[in-house]
N, C-alpha and C positions, 0 to 999 in steps of 0.2 A: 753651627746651630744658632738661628736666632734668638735673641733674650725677648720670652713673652713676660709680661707685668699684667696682671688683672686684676682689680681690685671692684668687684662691682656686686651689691646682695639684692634685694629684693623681697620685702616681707609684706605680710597682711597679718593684722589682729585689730586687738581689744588694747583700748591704753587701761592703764592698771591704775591713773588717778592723774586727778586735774594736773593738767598742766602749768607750771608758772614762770612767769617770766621775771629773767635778772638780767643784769647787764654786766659787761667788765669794768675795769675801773676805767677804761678808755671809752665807756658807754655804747659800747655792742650789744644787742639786745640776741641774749641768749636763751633757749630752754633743756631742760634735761628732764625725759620723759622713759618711762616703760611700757615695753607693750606685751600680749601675751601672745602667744603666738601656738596654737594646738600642734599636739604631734602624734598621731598611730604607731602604736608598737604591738611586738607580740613577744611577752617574758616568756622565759622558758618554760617555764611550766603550766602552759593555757596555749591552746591551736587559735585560740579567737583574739582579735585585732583587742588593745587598752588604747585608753588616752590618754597623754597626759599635755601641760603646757610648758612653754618655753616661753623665759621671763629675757627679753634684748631689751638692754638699754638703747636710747636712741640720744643722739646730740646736734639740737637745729641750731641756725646762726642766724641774725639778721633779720631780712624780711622773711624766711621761714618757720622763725621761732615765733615771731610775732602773728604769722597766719595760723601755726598748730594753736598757741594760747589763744587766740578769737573765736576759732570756732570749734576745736575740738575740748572735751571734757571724759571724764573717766566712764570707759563705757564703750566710749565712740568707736567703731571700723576704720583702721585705718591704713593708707597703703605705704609703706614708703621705700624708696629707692636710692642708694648712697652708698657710702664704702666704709669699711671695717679699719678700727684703727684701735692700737692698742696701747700702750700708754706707763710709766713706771713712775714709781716715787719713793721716797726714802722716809718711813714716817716716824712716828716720835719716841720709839722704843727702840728706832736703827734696821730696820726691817724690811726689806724690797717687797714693794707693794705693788700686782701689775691690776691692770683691770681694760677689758676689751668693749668698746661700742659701735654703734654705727651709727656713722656722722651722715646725716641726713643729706642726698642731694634733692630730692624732690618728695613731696608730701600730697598726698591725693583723697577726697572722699572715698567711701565705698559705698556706708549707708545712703540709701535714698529718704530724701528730705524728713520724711513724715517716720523711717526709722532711727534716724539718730540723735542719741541723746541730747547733742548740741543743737539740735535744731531751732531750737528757740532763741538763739544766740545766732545763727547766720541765718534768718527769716528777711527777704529781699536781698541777700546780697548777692546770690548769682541767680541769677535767671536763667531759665530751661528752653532755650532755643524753638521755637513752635512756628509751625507754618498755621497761615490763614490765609482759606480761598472763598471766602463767605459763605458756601454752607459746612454744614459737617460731614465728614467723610466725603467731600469732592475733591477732584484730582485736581491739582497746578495744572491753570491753562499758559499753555506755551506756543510763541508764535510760530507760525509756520514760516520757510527761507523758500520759497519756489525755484531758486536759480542757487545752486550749488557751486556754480563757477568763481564767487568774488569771494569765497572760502580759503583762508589761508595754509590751509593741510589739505 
């Protein structure tokens, strides 16, 4: 039998509050964020769907920590993609302490520009790819090939 390994999540929500950035004592620019994340249930005693939320911590490194703090804020949609890792510690009463996050491997918008909160905060900094064929709503004109011969497929 083969040894499979999978470590890979996938969340969408709401961050629970501003993000901020620290760094290690080796000067890695870290952040430690929450998101809220909805979930549908049906208790026992109700046939109809409840809601409730799920709070994941999240943990970016680097250049991802430093793009969640620039342009996301408490509030924002956000998507993120990475792996579950969980963690122990001994703390000051002698006490095995564990606690589970997800270490961020990619971080994505959801909101569109004009719905999220940070939006004021990333105004110019990506641009939304648009074509222009001078007037509005005309097709891309594209050249015609007459001789399909000098086609390499």
């Amino acid at each position: 039998m083969a040894n499979f390994n999978l470590n890979k999540v996938i969340l969408g929500g709401r961050l629970v509050r501003d993000p901020e950035l620290r760094q290690t004592s080796s000067g890695i620019p870290v952040t430690s964020f929450s998101i809220a994340v909805n979930r549908k249930y049906t208790s026992q005693d109700s046939t109809t769907d409840e809601q409730t939320a799920d709070f994941i911590n999240i943990v970016a490194w680097r250049s991802r920590a430093e793009f969640v703090c620039k342009y996301f804020r408490k509030g924002s949609s956000i998507c993120v993609v990475g792996a579950i890792q969980t963690r122990s510690w001994t703390d000051a009463n002698g006490q095995k302490q564990y606690a589970t996050d997800v270490v961020a491997d990619e971080v994505n918008f959801v909101d569109s520009k004009g719905e999220n909160p940070a939006a004021s905060y990333a105004q110019n900094s990506y641009a939304t790819p648009s074509f222009s064929s001078g007037e509005e709503g005309e097709a891309p004109k594209f050249e015609e090939i007459s001789n399909d011969d000098d086609l390499p497929f």
